[in-house]
C-alpha positions as CSV (number, residue, x, y, z in Angstrom):
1,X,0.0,0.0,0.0
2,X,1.4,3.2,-0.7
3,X,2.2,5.7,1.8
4,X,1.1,9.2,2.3
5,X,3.7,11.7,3.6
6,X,5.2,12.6,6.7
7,X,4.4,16.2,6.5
8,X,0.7,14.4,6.4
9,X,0.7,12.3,9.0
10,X,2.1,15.3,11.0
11,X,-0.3,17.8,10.1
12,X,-2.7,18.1,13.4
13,X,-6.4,18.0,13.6
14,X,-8.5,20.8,14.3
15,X,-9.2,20.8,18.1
16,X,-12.6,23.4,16.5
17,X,-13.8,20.7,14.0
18,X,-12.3,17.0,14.8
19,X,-15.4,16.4,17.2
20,X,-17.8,17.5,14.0
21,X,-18.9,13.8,13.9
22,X,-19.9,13.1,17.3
23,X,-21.9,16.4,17.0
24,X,-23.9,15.6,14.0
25,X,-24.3,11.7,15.2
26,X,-26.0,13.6,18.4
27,X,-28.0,15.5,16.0
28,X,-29.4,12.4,13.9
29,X,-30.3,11.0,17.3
30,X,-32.7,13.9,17.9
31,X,-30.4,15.4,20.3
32,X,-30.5,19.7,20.0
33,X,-26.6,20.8,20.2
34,X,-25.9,24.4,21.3
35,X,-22.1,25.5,19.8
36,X,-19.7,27.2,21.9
37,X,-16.8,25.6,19.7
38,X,-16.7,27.8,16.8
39,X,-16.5,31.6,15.9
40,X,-18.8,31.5,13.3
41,X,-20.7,35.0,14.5
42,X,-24.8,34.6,14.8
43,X,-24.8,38.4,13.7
44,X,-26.5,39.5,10.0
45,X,-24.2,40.4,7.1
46,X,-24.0,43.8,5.9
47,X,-27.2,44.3,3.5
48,X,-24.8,46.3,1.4
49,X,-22.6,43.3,1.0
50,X,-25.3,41.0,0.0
51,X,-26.6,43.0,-2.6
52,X,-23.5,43.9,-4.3
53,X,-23.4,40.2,-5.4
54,X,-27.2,39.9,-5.7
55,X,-27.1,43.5,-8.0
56,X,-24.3,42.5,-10.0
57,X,-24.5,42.2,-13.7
58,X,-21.2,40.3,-14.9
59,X,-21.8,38.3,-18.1
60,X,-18.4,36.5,-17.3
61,X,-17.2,35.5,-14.6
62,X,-13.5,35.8,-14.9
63,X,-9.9,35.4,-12.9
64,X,-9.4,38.7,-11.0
65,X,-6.0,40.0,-11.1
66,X,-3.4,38.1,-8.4
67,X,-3.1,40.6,-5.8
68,X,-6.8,41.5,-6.1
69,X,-8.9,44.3,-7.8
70,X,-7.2,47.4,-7.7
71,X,-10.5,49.3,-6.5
72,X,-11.0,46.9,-3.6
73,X,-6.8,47.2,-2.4
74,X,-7.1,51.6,-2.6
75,X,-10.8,51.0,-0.8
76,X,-8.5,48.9,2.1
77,X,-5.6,51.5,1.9
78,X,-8.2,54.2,3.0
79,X,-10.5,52.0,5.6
80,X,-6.6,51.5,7.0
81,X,-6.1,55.2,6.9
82,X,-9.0,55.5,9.1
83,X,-7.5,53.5,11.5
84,X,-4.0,55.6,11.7
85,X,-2.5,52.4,9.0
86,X,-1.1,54.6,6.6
87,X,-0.6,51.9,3.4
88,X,-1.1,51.8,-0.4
89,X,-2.7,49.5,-2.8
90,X,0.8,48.2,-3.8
91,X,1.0,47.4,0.1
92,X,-1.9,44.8,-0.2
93,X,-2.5,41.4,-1.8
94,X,-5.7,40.0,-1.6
95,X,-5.8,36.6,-0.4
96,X,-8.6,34.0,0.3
97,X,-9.3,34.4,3.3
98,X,-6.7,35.2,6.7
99,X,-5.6,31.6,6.4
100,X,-4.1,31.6,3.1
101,X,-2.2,34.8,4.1
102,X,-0.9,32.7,6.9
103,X,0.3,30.5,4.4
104,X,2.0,32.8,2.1
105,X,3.7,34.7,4.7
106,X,5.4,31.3,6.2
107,X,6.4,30.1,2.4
108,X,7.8,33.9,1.8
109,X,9.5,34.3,5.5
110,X,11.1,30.9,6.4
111,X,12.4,27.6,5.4
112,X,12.4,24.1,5.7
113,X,12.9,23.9,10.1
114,X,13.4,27.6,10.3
115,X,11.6,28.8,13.7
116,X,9.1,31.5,14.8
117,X,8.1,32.1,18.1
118,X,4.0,32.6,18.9
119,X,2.6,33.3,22.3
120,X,0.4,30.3,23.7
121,X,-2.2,29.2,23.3
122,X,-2.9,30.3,19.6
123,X,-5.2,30.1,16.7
124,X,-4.8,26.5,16.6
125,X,-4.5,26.2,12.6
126,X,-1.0,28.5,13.4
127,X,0.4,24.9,14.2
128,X,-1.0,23.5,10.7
129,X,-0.2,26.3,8.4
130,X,3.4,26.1,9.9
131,X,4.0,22.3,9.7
132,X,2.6,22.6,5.7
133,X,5.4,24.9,5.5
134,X,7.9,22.5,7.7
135,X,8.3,25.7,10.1
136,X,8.8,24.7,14.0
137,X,6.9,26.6,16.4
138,X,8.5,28.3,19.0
139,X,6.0,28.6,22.0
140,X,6.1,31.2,24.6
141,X,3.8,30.6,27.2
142,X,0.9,32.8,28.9
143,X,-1.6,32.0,31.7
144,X,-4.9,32.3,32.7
145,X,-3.5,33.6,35.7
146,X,-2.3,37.0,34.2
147,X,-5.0,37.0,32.0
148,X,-2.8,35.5,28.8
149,X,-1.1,38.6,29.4
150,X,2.4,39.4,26.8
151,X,5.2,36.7,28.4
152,X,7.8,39.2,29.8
153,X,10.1,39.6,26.8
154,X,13.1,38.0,28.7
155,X,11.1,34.7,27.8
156,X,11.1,35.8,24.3
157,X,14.8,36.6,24.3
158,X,15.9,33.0,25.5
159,X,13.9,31.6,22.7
160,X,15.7,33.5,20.1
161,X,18.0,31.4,17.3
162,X,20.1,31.5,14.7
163,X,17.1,30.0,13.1
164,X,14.2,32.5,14.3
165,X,12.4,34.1,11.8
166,X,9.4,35.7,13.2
167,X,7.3,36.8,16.1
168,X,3.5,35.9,15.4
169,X,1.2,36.9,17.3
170,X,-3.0,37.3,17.5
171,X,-4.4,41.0,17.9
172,X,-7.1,40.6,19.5
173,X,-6.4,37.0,20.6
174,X,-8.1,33.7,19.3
175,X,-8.4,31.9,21.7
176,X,-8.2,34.0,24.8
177,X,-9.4,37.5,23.7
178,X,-6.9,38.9,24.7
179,X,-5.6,42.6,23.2
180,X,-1.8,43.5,23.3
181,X,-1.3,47.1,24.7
182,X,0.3,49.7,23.3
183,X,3.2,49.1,25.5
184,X,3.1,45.7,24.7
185,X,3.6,46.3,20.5
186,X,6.2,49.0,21.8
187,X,8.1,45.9,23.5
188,X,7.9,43.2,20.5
189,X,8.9,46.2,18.2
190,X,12.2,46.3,20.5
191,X,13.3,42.8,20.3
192,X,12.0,41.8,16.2
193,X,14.6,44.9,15.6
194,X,17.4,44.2,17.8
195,X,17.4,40.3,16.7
196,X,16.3,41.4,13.0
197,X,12.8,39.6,12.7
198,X,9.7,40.1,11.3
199,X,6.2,41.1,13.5
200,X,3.5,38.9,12.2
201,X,0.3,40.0,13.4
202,X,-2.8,38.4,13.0
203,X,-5.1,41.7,13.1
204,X,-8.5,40.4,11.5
205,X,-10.8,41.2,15.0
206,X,-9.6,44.7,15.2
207,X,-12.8,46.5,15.7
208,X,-14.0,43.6,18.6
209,X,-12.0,46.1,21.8
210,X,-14.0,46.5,24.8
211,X,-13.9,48.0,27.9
212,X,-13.0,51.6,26.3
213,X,-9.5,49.5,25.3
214,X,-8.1,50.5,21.3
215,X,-6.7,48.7,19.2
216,X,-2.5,49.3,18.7
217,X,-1.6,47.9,14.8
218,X,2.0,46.9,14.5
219,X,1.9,49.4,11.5
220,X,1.3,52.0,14.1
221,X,4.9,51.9,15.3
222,X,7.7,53.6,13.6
223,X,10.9,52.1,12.3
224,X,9.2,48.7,11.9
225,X,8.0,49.5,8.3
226,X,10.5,46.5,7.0
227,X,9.6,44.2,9.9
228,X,6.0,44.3,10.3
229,X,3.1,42.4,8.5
230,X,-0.4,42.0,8.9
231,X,-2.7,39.3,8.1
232,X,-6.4,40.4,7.8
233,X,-9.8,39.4,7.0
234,X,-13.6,39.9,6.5
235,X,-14.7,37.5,7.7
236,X,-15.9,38.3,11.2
237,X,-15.0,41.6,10.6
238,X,-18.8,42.0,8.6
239,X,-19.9,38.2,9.4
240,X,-18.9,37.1,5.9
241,X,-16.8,33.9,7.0
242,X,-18.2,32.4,3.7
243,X,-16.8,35.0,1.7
244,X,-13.1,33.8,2.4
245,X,-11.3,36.9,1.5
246,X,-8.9,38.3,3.5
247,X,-5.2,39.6,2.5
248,X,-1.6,40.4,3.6
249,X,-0.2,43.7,4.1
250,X,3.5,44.8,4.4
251,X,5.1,47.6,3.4
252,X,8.3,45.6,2.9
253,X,8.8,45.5,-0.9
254,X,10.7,42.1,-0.3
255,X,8.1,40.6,1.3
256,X,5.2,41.5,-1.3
257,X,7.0,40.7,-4.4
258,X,7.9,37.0,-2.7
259,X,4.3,36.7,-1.5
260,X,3.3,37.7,-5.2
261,X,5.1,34.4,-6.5
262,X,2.8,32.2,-4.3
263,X,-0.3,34.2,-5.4
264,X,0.5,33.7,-9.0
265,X,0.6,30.0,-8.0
266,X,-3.0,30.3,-6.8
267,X,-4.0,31.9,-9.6
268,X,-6.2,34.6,-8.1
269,X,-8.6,35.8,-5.5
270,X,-12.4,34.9,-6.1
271,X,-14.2,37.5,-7.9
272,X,-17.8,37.8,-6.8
273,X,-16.6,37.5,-2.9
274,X,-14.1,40.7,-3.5
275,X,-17.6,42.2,-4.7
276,X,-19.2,41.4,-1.4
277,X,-16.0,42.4,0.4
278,X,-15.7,46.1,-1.3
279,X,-18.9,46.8,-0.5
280,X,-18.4,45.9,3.2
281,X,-15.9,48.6,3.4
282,X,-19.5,50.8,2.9
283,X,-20.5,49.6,6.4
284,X,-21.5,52.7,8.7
285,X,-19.9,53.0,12.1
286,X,-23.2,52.5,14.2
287,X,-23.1,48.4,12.7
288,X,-19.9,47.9,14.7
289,X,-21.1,49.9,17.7
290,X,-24.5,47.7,17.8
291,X,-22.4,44.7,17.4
292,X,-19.6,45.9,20.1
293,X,-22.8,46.8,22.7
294,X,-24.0,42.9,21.7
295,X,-20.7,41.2,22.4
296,X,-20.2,43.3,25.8
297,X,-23.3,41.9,27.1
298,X,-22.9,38.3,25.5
299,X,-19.1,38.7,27.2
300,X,-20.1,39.6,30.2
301,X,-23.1,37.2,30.9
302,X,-20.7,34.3,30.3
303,X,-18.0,35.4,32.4
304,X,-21.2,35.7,35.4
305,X,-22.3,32.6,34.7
306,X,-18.9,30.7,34.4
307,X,-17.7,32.1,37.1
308,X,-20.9,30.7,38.9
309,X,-19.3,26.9,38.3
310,X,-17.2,25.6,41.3
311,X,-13.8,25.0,40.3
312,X,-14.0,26.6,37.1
313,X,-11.7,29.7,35.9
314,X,-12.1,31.9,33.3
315,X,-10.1,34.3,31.5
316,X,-11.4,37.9,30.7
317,X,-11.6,38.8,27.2
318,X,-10.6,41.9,25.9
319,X,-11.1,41.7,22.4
320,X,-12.9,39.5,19.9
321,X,-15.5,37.1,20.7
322,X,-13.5,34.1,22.9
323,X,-12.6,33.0,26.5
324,X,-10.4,30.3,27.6
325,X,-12.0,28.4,30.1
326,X,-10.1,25.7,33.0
327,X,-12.5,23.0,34.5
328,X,-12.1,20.9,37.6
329,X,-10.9,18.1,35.1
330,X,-8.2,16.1,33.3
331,X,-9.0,15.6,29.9
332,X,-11.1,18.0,28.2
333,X,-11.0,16.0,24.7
334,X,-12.7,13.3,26.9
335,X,-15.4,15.5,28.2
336,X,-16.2,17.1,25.0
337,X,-16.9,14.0,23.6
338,X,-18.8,12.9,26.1
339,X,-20.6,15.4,26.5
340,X,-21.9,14.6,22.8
341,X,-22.0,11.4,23.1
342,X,-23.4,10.3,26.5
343,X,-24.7,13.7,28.4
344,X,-28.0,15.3,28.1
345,X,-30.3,18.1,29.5
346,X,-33.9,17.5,28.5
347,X,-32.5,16.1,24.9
348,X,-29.8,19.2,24.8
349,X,-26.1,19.1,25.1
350,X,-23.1,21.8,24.3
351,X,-20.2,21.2,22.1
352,X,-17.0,23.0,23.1
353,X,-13.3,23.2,21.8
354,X,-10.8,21.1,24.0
355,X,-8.0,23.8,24.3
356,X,-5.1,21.4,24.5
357,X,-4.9,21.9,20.2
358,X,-4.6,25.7,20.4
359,X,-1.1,25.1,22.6
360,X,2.6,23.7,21.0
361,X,3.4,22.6,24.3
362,X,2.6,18.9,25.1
363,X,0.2,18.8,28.3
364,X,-0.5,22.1,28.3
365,X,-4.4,22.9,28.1
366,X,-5.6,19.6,28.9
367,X,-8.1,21.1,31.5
368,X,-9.4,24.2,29.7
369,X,-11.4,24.6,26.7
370,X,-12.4,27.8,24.3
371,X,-15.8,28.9,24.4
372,X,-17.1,31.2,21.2
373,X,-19.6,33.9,22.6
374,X,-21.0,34.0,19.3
375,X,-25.0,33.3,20.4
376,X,-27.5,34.9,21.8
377,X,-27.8,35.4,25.9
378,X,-30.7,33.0,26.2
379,X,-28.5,30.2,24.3
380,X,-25.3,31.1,26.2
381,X,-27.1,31.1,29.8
382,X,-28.6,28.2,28.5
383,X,-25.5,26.6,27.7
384,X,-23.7,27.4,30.5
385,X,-26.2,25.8,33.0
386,X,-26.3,22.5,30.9
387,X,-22.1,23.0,31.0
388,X,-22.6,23.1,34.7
389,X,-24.5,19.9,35.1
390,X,-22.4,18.2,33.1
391,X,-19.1,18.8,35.2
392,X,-21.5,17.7,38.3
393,X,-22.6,14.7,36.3
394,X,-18.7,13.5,34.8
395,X,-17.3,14.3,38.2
396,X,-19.1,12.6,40.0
């Protein structure tokens, strides 16, 4: 029998999506199963959006340019202006979706077993886009205890190599919510320029700050203009994860010209989502204040009502729409499982993302899980009691 590859068999499952078949197994058996694992938002797409594509009158539907429409990139350049990003079109290639900016910035950055160091936990796919790349993850490691606070950058110092490439990091943070302060940037601005490294940063929930908290971009701070890049997106952004278009932004000429050569590879960006995703950028400033007000409360309901459970902890998000969670447990994959398996309340159960896979570390997250705030406050209260009784129920 032939053999698939090594780079295969390496490539880790999603810790959001591997329990997708116990889910919808608990579904066919009647059973009702409320998501906490997934930050797919509940909230309505920008009308404008929708009827860009709906309005449209192409007769063909043809490949888009590589880097995306040049309308769309200067429509970005000034929605970055707006937020103090001062970039060009030429700064810009559109990609589809964050995750295959991920992908282009490790191809263009490192090598085969060349390193870059990301804060844990992390976006769990960080760990999949960087072993399709053959790039070792460097973890750093932050608590629940300072709130995944920034490591103090002495831990970031001993990590540094010969072979380090990069500091990535999440801005607001999937999985914890966390947001990097000002002083924070100021610090990893420091050490990617001493050691000669590039900032990644993953900035695609910038307009999810709460708390009267703002948002600090890498290309904010002077002198990193060759060091930093962002990876971006629409999709929770304007609720469009369908859409899949997000893109890459550096003003480093090195960095899009290599990132160009992957692109090409691709081909191009799709067409009738760059549509929907230029006509987002039309979204008035009271949709992300309603949404903002929404996730507050959401945020702060779940927090109440975790905090309620004996035993558990809970992390306080500052940003986006997740919260790491620790349980009076062992094994969260076990839990989850069962809890979609074995466990219900009056034909309900809750699915939930075992947080070991958003860590590099082994044995690190075994007890905590991420929980996506992305439903209404009955269904969260609702999910939270059932969450309750099942800890009561697998404890005991």
């Amino acid at each position: 029998m032939p053999s698939i590859s090594q780079k295969g068999s390496a490539m880790p499952e999603s810790p959001i999506r591997k329990l997708v078949p116990f889910a919808e197994d608990a579904k066919k058996r009647g059973a009702k199963v409320i998501h906490l694992n997934i930050g797919q938002p509940d909230i309505k797409t920008p009308e404008v959006a929708l009827q860009a594509v709906k309005n449209n009158t192409i007769d063909v539907l043809a490949y888009s340019i590589t880097e995306g429409s040049e309308r769309y990139r200067e429509k970005l350049a000034a929605y970055y202006a707006k937020n103090d990003i001062i970039v060009t079109s030429k700064d810009i290639i559109v990609t589809t979706g964050g995750s295959e900016a991920l992908s282009f910035v490790m191809g263009t950055i490192a090598d085969t077993e060349d390193e870059i160091i990301i804060p844990e936990p992390f976006y769990a796919n960080y760990n999949g886009f960087a072993t399709a790349s053959g790039v070792k993850v460097v973890p750093v490691v932050s608590g629940i205890e300072t709130n995944f606070a920034l490591p103090p950058i002495e831990e970031f110092e001993k990590l540094v190599t010969p072979k380090t490439k990069a500091i990535l990091i999440c801005n607001p943070g999937n999985p914890t919510g966390y947001l990097y302060s000002k002083e924070e940037i100021k610090k990893l601005a420091a050490i990617v320029k001493q050691h000669n490294l590039f900032l990644i940063a993953d900035e695609v929930y910038r307009e999810f700050t709460y708390d009267g908290a703002e948002h600090y971009s890498i290309l904010q701070e002077d002198g990193l203009e060759e060091h930093a890049i962002i990876v971006d997106s629409v999709s929770k952004r304007y609720s469009m994860c369908g859409a899949r278009i997000g893109c890459l932004v550096s003003k480093n000429r090195s960095v899009i010209q290599t990132a160009m050569k992957f692109a090409q590879a691709r081909l191009s960006p799709p067409t009738y989502a760059q549509i929907a995703a230029e006509a987002a950028l039309e979204t008035t400033q009271d949709y992300f204040d309603d949404v903002k007000e929404e996730y507050v409360g959401r945020r702060n309901l779940l927090i109440e009502e975790l905090k309620k459970i004996d035993g558990v902890k809970v992390g306080i998000p500052k940003g986006a729409f997740y919260c790491i969670a620790e349980l009076p447990i062992e094994d969260a994959d076990d839990f989850a499982q069962w809890l979609l398996e074995d466990f219900r309340v009056n034909n309900e159960t809750v699915m939930v993302a075992p947080a070991a896979g958003f860590y590099a570390t082994q044995g690190l997250g075994k007890n905590q899980i991420r929980i996506a705030y992305v439903l209404d406050k009955e269904s969260l209260k609702r999910a939270v009691y059932i969450l309750k009784e099942a800890l009561n129920s697998y404890i005991g």
